[in-house]
N, C-alpha and C positions, 0 to 999 in steps of 0.2 A: 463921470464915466467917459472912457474913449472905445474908441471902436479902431478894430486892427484886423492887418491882412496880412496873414502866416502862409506863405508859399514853399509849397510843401507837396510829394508824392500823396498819390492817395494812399498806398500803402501805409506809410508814415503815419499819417492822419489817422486811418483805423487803429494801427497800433496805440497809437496815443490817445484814442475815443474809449478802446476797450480798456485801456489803463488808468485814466485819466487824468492826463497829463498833456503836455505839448512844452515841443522842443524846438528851437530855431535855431537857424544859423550851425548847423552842425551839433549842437551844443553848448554853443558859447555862448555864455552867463549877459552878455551887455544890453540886446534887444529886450530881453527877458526882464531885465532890470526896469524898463519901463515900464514894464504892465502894473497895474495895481490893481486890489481884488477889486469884483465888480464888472473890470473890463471888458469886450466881447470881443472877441475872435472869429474870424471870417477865414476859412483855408481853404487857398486857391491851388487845384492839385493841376498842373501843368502835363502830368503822365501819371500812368497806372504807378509804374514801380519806378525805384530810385536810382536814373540813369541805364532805364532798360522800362520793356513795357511798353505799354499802348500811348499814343497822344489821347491825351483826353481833353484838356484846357479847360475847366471846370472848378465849382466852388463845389467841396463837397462836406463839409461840416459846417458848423457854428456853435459855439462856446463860450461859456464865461469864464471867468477865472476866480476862482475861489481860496483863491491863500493869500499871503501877505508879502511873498519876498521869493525869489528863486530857492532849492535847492540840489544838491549834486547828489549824482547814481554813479556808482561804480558800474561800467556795463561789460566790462572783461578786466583780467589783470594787468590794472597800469591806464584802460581807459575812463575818462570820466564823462560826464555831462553835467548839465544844468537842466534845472526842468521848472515847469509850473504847475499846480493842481489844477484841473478842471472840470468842469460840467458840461459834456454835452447836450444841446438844443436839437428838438425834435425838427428837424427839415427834411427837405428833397436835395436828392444832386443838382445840379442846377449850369448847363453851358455858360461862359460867358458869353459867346456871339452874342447874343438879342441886348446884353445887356450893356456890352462898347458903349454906343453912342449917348447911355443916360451917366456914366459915371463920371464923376467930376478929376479925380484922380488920373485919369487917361488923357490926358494933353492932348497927345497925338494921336489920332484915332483909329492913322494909317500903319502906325508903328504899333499901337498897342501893346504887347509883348515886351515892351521896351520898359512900361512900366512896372511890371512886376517882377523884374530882374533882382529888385530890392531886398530877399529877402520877405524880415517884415518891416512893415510901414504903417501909420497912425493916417487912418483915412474920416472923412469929414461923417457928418450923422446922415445927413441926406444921401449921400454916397452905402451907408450900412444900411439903413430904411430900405431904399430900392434892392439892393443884394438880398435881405432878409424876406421880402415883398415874394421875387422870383424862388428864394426857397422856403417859401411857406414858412417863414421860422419866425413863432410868435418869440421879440424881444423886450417888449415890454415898452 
């Protein structure tokens, strides 16, 4: 199993909690590609909504993934996406402030921000344990 950090509106994130699914990188099939079922999903929502909205900087889901391989949604005529099934996990919203200086994935500590520019990214266990920890989210 890996553990992974999907950054992403919180909008976004509901959409894809109440559908169950999740999408990255705009829709593009590649990140996606990586996940395999089992995996768990950490969504770091940086703002309320998608290039408008509140700052929020914030984890506000957690998920597994429950399929075996990407597949595509036609979401208007002529657009598509890639998507994943998923399960969401019972948690809390959760700041990142308090939690900067435990995560290992944060190099810099003064930049922060810097590292979640990435999209999504395959972060360490003890890095999801602590996230999971501050959102209450039993992972097993």
């Amino acid at each position: 199993m890996k553990y992974w950090i999907d950054v992403i509106s919180k909008d976004h994130v509901l959409a894809g909690v109440n559908g169950g699914f999740t999408q990255a990188n705009h829709g593009k099939a590649a990140n996606l590609q990586l996940l395999h079922k089992e995996d768990l999903i950490f969504f770091y929502s940086p703002g309320t909504l998608f290039r408008a909205g509140e700052i929020l900087q914030a984890f506000t889901a957690v998920a597994r993934v429950t399929d075996e391989a990407p597949y595509d949604v036609e979401l208007s005529a002529g657009a598509h996406a890639s998507r994943r099934k998923m399960a969401a996990l019972a948690c809390e919203e959760t700041p990142i402030a308090a939690l900067i200086p435990q995560l290992d994935f944060i190099q810099d500590k003064a930049h922060w921000g810097l590292s979640l520019r990435r999209g999504m990214f395959a972060i360490g266990k003890e890095d999801a344990r602590r996230i999971a920890a501050a959102m209450h989210a039993d992972i097993g």
